[in-house]
N, C-alpha and C positions, 0 to 999 in steps of 0.2 A: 504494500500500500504506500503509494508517493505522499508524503508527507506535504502540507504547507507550505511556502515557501516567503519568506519575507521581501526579497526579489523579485518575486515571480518565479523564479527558477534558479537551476545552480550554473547553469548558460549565463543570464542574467546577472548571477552574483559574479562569476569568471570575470564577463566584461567589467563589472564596477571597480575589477582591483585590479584591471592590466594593467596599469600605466605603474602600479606599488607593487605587484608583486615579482620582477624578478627580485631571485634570491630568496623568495618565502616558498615557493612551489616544490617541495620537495616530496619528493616521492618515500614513505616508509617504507620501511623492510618489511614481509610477512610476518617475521617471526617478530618484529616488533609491535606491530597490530592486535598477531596471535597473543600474545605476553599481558598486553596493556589492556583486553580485554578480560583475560581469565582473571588477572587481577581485580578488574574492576568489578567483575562478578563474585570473586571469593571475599574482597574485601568490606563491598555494600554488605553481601548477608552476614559477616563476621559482626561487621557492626550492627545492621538490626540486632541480631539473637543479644547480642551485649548491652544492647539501649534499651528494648524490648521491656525490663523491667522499671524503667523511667517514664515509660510510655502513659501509664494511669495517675502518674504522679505530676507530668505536666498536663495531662488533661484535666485534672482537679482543677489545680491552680487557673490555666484559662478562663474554667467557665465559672469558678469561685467568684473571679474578679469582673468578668463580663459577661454577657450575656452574646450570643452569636456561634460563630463556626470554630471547630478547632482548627480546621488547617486553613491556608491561606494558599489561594491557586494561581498562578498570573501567567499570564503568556510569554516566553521569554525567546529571544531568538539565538539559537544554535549552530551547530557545523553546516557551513555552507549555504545560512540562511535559513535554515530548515526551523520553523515555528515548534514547538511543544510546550505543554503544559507542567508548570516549574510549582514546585509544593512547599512549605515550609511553616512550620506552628506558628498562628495567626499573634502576631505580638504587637498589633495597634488595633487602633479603633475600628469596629466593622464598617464607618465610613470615611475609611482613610486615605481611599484614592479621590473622594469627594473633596473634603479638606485640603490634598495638596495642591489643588486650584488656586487656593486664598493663599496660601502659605509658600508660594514660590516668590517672594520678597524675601524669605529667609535664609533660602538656598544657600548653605555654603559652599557648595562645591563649584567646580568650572567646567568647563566643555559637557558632555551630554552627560552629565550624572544631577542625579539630586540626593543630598544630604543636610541633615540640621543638626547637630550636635544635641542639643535636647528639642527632639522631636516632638511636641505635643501629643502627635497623635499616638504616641508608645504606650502602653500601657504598661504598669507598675511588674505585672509577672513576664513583660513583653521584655521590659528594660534587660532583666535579668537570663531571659533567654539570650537576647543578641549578644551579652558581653560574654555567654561562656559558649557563644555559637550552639548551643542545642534547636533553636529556630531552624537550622538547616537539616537537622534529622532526618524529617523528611524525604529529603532531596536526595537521598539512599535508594530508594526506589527508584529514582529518575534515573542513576548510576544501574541500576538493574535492569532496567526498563533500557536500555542504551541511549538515551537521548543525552547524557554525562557522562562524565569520566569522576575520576576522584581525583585525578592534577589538570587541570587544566584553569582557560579564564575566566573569571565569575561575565555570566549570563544575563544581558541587558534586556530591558524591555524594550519591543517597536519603536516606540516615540523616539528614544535613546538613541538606540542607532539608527532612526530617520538621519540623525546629525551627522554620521560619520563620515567622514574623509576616505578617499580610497586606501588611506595607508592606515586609516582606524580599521577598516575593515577587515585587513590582514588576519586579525586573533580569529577571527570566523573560522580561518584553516583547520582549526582540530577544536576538537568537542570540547563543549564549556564544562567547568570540571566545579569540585566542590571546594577546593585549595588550590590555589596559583605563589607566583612570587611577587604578586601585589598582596596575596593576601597574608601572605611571610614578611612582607616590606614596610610594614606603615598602612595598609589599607587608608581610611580615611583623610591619613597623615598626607598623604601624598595628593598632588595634582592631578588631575585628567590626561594632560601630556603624560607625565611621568607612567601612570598607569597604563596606557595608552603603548608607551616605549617598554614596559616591564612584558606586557604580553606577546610585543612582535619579538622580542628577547628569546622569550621562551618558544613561540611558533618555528624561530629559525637554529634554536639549537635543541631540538627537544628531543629527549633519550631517555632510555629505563633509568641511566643514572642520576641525568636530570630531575625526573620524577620522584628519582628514592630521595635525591638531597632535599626538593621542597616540604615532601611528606618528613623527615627529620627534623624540618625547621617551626612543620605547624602546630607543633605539640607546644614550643614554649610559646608560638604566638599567642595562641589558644590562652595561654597561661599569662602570660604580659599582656593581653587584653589591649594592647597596642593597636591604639587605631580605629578599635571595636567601638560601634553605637548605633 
């Protein structure tokens, strides 16, 4: 089944980044595909079965504190353009995409991102999700499901990459993952450029060992809450 495409197509997506992508088009190796996917597959269910008892303890707290959905669903666009439906325990207001209308005066971030440092629309057990990253739980499944990876670029909305530059567009080359080296770097700390240059970093040299170094690095990030909000 042809998936969606934010393009129209991956023809379509091809043309938008010819003039950026020599040097980014690189061909994987089988066995590097082969590797990158069994991992993604033993590692997402390692982690459910190990979350799994977390799992009624953040639903509590969600609906303790508000009333609405536990997960939070959003459209996010993927490898090569390719649209899917991206998941993560619902940590603001259930009209929160309504709010950020009014509330784009606050924006602190630059180029296509939106970020507020204290977020209004966060809610109290929401806060505490995003700082220890359990909001992304989730998004395990989506790692099951193949529409992610577990290394790769964190995964923008339409509107977001409406904005993109042909050389923004680059990170599109491989699957959007649930840790990158923006999200080992500073996450929020860091600029849209910056983020921007962290992901075609990783698009053009990106390898098992690549991979194993970011996953080493997410654990104290996770922990240094560096960036996190």
């Amino acid at each position: 089944m042809t998936k969606e495409n934010f393009f129209g197509d991956e023809n379509s997506f091809a043309a938008f980044i010819e003039e950026a992508a020599p040097g980014y088009l690189i061909q994987d190796p089988m066995y590097y595909r082969f590797i990158k996917r069994m991992i993604d597959i033993l590692a997402s269910l390692s982690g459910l079965i190990l979350l799994l008892p977390l799992f009624p303890f953040i639903v509590t707290l969600i609906k303790l504190e508000t009333a609405g959905p536990i997960f939070f669903r959003q459209r996010r666009v993927g490898l090569k353009g390719r649209l899917f439906d991206c998941y993560k325990f619902r940590s603001m207001a259930v009209d929160a995409e309504v709010q950020k209308a009014r509330l784009q005066h606050l924006n602190e971030a630059t180029g296509a991102a939106f970020k507020i440092k204290d977020d209004p629309r966060v809610t109290g057990v929401g806060r505490f999700l995003r700082r220890s990253s359990l909001d992304e739980f989730p998004q395990l499944f989506n790692v099951l499901r193949g529409d992610m990876s577990i290394i790769g670029p964190r995964p923008q909305i339409p509107v977001e990459v409406k904005e993109y530059s042909p050389r923004d567009a680059l990170r599109l080359l491989v699957k959007p993952g649930l840790t990158c080296l923006w999200q080992v770097s500073g996450r929020s700390h860091l600029d849209f450029s910056e983020w921007m240059e962290l992901d075609r970093r990783y698009v053009k040299t990106r390898s098992l060992k690549t991979d194993f170094l970011i996953l080493l690095r997410t654990l104290p990030a996770v922990i240094e809450r560096k960036g996190a909000y």
